[in-house]
PAZAPA-4460 file (N, C-alpha, C; in steps of 0.05 Angstrom, whole numbers, plus 32768, in hexadecimal, padded with zeros to 4 digits):
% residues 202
    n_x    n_y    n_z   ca_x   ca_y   ca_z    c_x    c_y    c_z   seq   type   mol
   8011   7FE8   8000   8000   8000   8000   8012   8019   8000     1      X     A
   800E   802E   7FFD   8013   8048   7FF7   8015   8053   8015     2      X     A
   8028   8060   8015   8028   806F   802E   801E   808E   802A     3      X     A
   8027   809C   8044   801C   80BA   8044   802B   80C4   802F     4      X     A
   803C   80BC   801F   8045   80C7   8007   804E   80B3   7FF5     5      X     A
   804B   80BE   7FDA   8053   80A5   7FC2   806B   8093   7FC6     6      X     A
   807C   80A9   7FD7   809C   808F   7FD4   80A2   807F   7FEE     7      X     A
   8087   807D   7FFE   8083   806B   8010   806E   8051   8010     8      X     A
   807B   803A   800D   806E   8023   8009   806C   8017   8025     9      X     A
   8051   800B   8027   8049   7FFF   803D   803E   7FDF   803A    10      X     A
   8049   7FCC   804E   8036   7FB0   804A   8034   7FAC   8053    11      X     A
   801B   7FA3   8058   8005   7F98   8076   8003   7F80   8077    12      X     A
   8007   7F69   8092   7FFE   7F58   8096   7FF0   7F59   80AD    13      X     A
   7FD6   7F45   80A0   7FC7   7F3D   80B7   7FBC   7F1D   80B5    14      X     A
   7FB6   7F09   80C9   7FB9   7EF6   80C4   7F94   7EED   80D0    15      X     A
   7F8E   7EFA   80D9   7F70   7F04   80E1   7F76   7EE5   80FE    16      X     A
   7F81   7EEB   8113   7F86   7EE0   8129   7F85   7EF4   813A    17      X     A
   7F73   7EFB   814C   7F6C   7F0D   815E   7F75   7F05   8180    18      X     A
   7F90   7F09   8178   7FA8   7F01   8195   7FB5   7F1A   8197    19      X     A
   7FBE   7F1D   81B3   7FBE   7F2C   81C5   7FDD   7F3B   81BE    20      X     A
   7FEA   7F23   81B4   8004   7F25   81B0   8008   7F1C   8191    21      X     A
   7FF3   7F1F   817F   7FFB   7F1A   815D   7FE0   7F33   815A    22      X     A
   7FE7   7F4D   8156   7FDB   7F5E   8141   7FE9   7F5C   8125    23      X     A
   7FD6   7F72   8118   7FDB   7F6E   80FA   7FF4   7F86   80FF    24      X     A
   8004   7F88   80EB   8023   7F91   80DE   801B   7FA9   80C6    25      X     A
   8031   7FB4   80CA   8035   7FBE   80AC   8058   7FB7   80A9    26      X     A
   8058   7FC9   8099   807E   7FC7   8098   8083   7FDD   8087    27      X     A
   8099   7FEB   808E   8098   8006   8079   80B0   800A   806E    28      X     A
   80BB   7FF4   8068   80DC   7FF1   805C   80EC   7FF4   8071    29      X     A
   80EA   7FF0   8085   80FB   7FF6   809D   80F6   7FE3   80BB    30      X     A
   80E1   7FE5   80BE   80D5   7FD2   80DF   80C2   7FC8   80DA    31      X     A
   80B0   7FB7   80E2   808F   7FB4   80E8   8089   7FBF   80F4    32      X     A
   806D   7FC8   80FE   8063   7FD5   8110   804C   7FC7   810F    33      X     A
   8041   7FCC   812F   8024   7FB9   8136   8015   7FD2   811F    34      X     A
   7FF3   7FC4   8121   7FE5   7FE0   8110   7FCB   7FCE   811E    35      X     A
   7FBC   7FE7   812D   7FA9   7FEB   8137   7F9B   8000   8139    36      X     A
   7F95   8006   8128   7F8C   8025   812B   7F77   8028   8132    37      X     A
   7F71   8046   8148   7F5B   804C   8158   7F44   8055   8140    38      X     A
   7F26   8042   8146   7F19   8052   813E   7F05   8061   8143    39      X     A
   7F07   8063   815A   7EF7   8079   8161   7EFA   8084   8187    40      X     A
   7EEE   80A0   8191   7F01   80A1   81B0   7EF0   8099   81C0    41      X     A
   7EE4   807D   81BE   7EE1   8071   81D5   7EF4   8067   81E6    42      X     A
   7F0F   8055   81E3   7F18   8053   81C6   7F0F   8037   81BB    43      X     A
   7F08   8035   81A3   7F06   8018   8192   7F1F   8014   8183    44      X     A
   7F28   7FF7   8185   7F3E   7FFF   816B   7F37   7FE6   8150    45      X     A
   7F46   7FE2   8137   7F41   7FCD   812D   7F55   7FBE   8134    46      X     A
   7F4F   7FA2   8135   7F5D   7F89   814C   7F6C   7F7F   8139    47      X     A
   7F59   7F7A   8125   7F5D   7F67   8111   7F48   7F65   80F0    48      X     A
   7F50   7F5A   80E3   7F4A   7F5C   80C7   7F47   7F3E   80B7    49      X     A
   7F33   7F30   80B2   7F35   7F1E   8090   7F40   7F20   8083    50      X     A
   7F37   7F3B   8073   7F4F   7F46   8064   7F53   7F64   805F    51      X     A
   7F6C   7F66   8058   7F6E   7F8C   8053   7F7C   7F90   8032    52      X     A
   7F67   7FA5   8026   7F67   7F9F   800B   7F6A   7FBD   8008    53      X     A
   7F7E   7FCC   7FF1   7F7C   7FED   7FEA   7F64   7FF0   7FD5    54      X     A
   7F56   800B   7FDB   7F41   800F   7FC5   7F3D   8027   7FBF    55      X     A
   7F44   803E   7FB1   7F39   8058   7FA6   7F4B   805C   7FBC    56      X     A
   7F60   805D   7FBA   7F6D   806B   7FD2   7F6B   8068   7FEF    57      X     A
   7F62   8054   7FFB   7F56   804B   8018   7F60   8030   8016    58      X     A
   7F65   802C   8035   7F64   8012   8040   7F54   8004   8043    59      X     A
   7F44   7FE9   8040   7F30   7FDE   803F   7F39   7FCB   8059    60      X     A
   7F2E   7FCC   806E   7F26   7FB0   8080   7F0F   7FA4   8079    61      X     A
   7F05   7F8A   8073   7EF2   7F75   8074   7EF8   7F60   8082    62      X     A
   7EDE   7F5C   8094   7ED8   7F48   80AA   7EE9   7F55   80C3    63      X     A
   7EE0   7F5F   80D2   7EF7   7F6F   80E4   7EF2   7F61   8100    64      X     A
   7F09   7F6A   8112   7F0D   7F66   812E   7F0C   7F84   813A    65      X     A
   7EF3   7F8D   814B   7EF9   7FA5   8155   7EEF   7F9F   8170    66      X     A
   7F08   7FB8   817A   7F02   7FB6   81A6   7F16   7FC1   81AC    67      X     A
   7F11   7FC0   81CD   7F1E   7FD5   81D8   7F43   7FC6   81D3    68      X     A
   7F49   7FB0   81D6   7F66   7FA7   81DA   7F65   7F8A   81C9    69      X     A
   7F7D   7F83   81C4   7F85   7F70   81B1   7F83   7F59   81CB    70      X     A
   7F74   7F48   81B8   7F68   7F23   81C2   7F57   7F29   81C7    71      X     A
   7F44   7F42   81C1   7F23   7F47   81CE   7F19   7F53   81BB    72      X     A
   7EFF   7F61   81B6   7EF2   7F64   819F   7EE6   7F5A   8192    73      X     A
   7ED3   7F6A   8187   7EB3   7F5D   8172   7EBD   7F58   815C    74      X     A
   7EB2   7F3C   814F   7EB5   7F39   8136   7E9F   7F41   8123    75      X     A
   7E9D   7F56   8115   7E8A   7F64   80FB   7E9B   7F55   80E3    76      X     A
   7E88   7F3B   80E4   7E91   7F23   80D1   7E7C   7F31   80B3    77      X     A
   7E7A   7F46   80B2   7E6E   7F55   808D   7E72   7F6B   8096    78      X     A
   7E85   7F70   809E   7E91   7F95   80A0   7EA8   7F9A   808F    79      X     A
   7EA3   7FB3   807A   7EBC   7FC0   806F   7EBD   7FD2   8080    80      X     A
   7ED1   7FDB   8087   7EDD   7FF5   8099   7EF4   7FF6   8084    81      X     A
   7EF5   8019   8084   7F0D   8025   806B   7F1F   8034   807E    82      X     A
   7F37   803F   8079   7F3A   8055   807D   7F39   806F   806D    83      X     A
   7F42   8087   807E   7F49   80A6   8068   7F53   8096   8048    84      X     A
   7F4C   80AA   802C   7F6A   80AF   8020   7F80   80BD   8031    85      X     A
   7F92   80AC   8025   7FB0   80AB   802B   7FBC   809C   803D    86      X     A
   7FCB   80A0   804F   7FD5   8090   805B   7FC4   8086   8077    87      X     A
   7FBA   8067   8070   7FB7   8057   8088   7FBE   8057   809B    88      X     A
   7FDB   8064   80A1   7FEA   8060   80C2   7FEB   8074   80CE    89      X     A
   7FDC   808E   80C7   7FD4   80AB   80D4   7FCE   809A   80E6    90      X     A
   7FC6   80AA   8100   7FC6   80A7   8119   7FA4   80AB   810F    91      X     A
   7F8C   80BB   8105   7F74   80BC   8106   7F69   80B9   80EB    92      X     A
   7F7B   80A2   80DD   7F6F   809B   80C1   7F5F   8086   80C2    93      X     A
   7F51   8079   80D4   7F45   8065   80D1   7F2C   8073   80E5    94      X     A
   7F28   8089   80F4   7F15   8096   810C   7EFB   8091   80FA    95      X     A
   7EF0   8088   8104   7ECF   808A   80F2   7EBE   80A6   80F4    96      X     A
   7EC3   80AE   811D   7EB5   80C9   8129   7EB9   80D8   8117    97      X     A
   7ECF   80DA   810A   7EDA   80F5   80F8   7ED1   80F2   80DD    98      X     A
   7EC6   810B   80D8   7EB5   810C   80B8   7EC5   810C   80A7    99      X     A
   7ED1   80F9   808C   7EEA   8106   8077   7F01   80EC   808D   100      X     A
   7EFF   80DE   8096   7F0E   80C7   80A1   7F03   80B1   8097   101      X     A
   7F08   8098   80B2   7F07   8084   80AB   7EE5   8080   80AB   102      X     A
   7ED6   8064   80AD   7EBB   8063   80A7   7EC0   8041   80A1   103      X     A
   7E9C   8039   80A3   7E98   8020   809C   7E80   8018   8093   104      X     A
   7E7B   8005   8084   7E63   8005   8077   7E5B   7FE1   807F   105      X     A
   7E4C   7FD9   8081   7E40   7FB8   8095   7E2D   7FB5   8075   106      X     A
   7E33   7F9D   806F   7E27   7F90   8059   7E09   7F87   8060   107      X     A
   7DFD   7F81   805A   7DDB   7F7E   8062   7DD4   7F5C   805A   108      X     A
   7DEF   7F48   8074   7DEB   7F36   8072   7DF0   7F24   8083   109      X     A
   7DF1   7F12   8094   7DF4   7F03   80A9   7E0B   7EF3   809F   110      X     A
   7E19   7EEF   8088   7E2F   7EE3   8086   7E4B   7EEC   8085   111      X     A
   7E54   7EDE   8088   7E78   7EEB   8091   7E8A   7EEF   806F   112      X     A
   7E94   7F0A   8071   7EAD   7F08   805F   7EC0   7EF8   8057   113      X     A
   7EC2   7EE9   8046   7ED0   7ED4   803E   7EF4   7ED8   8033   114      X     A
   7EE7   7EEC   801A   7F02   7EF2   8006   7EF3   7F08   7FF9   115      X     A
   7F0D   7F13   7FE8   7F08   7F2C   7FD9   7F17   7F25   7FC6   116      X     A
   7F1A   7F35   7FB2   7F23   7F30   7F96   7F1A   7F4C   7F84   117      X     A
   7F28   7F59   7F72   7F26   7F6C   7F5C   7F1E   7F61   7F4A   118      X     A
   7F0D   7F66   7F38   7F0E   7F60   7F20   7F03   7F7D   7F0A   119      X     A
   7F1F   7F86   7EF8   7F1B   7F98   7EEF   7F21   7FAE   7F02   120      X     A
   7F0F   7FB6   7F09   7F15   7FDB   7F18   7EFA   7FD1   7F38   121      X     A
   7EF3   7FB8   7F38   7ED8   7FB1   7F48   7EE0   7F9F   7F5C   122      X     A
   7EDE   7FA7   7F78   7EE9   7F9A   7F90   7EC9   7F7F   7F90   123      X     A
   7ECF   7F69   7F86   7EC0   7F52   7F8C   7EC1   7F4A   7FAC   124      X     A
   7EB4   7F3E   7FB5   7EB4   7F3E   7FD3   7EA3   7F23   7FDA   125      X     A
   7EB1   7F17   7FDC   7E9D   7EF0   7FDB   7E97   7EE1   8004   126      X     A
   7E79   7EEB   8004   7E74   7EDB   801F   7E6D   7EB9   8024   127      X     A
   7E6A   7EBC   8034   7E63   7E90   8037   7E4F   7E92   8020   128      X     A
   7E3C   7E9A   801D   7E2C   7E93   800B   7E1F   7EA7   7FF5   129      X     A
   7E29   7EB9   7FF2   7E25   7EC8   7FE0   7E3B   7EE1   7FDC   130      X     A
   7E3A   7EF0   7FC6   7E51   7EFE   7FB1   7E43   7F1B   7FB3   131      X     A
   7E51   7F30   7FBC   7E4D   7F4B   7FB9   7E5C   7F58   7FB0   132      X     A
   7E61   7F71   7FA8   7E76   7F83   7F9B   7E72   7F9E   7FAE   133      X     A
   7E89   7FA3   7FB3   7E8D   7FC0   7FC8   7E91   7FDE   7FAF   134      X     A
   7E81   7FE2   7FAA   7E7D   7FF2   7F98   7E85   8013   7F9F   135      X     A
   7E9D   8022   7F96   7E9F   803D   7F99   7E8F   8048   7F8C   136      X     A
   7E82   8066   7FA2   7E75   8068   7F93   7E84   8095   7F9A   137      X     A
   7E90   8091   7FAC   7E98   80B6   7FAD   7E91   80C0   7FC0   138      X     A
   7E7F   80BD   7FCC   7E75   80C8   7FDF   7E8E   80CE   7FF9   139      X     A
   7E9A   80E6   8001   7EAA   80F1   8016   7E9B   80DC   802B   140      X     A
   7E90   80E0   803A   7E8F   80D0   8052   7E87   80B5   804B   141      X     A
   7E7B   80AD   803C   7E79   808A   803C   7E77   8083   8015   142      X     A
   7E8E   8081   8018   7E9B   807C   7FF5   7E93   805B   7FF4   143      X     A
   7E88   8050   7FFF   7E82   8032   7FEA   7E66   802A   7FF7   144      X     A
   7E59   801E   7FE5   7E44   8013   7FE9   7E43   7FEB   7FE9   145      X     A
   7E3D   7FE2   7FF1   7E37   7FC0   7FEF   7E19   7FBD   7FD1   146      X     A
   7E21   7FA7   7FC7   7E0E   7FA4   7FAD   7E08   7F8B   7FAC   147      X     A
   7DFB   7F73   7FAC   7DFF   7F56   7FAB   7DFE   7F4C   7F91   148      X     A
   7E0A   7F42   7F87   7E0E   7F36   7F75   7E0B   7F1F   7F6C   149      X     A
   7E06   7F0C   7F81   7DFA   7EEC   7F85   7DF5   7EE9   7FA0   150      X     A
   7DD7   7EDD   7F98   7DCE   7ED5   7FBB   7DCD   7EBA   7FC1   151      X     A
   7DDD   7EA5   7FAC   7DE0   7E88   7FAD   7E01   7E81   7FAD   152      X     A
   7E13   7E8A   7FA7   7E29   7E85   7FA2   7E3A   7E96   7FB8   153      X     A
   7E57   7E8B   7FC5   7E65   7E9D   7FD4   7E81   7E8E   7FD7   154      X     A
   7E93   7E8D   7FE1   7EA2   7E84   7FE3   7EB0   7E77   8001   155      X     A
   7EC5   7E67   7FF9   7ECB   7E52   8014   7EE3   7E61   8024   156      X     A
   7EFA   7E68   800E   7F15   7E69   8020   7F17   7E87   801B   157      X     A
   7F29   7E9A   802C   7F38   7EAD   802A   7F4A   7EB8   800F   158      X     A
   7F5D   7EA0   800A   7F6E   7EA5   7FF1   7F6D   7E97   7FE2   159      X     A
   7F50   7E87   7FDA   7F48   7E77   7FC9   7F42   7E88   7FAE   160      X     A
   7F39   7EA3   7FAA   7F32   7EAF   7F8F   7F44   7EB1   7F81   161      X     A
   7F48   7EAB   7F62   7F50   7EB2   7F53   7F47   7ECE   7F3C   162      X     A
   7F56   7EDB   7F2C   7F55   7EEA   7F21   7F59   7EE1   7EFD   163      X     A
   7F44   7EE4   7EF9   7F44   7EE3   7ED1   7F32   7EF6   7EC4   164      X     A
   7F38   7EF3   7EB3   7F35   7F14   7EA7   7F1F   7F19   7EA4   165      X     A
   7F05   7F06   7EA6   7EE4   7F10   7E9E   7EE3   7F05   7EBF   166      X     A
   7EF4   7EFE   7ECB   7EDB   7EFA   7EEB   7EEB   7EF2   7EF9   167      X     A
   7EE5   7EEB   7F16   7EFB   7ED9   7F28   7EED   7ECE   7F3B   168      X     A
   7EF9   7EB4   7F30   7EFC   7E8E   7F3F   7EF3   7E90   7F53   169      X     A
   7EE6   7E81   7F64   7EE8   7E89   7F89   7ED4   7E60   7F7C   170      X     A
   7EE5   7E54   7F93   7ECE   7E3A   7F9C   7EBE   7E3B   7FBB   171      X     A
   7EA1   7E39   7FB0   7E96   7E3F   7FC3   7E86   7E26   7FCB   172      X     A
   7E79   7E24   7FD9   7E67   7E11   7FF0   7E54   7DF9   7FDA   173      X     A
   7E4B   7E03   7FCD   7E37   7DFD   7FBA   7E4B   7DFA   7F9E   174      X     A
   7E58   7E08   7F8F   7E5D   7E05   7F70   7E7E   7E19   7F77   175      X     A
   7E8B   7E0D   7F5D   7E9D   7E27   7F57   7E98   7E38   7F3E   176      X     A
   7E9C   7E53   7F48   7E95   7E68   7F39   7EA5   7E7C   7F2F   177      X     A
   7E99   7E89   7F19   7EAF   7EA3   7F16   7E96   7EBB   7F19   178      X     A
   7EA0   7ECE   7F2A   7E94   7EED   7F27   7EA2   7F02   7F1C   179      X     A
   7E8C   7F1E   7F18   7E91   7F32   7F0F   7E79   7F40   7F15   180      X     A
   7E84   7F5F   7F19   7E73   7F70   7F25   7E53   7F64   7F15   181      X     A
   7E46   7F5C   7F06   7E30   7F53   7EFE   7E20   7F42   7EFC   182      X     A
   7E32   7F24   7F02   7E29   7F0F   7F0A   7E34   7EFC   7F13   183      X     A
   7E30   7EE7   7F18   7E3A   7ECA   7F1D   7E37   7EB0   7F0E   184      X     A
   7E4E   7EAB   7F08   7E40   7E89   7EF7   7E58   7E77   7F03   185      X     A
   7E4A   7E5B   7F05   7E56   7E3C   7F04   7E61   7E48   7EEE   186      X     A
   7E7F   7E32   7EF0   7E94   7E2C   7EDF   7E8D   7E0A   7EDE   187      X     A
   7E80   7E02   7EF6   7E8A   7DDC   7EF8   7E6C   7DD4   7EF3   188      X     A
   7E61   7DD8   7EDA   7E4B   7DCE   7ECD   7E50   7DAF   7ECA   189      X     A
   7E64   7DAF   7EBA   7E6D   7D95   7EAF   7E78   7D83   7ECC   190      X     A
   7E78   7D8C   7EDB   7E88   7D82   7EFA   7E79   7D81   7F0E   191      X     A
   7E57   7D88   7F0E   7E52   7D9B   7F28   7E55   7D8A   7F41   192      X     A
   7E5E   7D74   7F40   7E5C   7D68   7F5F   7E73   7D69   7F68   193      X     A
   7E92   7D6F   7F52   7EA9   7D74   7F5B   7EB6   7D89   7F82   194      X     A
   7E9F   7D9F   7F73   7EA6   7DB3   7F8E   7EA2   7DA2   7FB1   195      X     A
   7E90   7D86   7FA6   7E90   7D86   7FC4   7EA8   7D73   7FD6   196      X     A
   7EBA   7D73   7FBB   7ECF   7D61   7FCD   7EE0   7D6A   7FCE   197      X     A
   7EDD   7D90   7FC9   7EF1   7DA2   7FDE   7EF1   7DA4   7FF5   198      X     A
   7F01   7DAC   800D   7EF6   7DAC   8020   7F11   7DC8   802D   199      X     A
   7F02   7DD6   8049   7F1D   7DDF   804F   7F2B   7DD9   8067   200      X     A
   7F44   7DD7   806B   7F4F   7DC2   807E   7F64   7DD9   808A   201      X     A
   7F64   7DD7   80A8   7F77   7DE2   80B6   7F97   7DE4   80AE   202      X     A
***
């Protein structure tokens, strides 16, 4: 990711394990650093992350860990939380209280964030059982909207999606599929009983 300026590169790990003594990282060509940033002055912070994805200039958290201290905190298993444009590791780029900061938008679904994936210029976003797209849309205080895209199809693993050029792979519960901001289709027509002797294993 991009830091507070172009000739600063940043990479984030997070492993979405919500321990007391394993937060998520960055690294900025020089050290790691824990990264927890406050979001808001109760204080809340984010614990932890599924995954963290760049978008229109923002940080994307999906499926998050938020609370007061690391090994504690709510899981908002269909939460994007972003931060500011620019740099993520400001001390109040992730504040939600603050108008023109960070912010979060809760999908309108009882299932958990799975994986994410681009396709084209369109953040795809695959839950247990169905496929939405996090759609920019501009808006200063809450720049993306949730759109569903399939309410039968979703996906199994984290870093299971693939990327091809009209859609991207994800095997899910029921079939494997390819999406794109517009739809969903089976790929394993010719196969369909194949998907069920994937499985995911510790």
């Amino acid at each position: 990711y991009r830091g507070g300026t172009d000739n600063i590169r940043l990479f984030f790990i997070t492993n979405n394990f919500n321990s007391a003594t394993v937060p998520m990282r960055y690294y900025d060509g020089a050290a790691f650093s824990a990264f927890t940033p406050q979001l808001d002055a109760t204080p809340t912070y984010l614990l932890q992350a599924e995954i963290l994805i760049p978008y229109y200039g923002r940080l994307l958290a999906l499926n998050t860990q938020e609370g007061a201290a690391l090994g504690g905190g709510v899981n908002f298993y269909n939460r994007c939380r972003f931060s500011q444009i620019g740099s993520p590791v400001a001390v109040d780029a992730w504040r939600s209280d603050t108008f023109g900061k960070g912010g979060f938008i809760d999908a309108p679904t009882n299932e958990s964030i799975v994986s994410a994936q681009f396709i084209k210029n369109t953040l795809i976003v695959f839950f247990e059982r169905s496929t939405w797209q996090l759609r920019y849309v501009g808006e200063y205080g809450l720049p993306f909207i949730w759109e569903r895209v399939s309410s039968d199809f979703g996906c199994e693993s984290t870093n299971s999606s693939v990327i091809f050029n009209e859609g991207v792979l994800a095997v899910g519960d029921k079939a494997i599929i390819t999406a794109n901001a517009v739809g969903v289709k089976r790929v394993d027509l010719q196969i369909p009983d194949f998907v069920f002797g994937i499985n995911n294993a510790e």
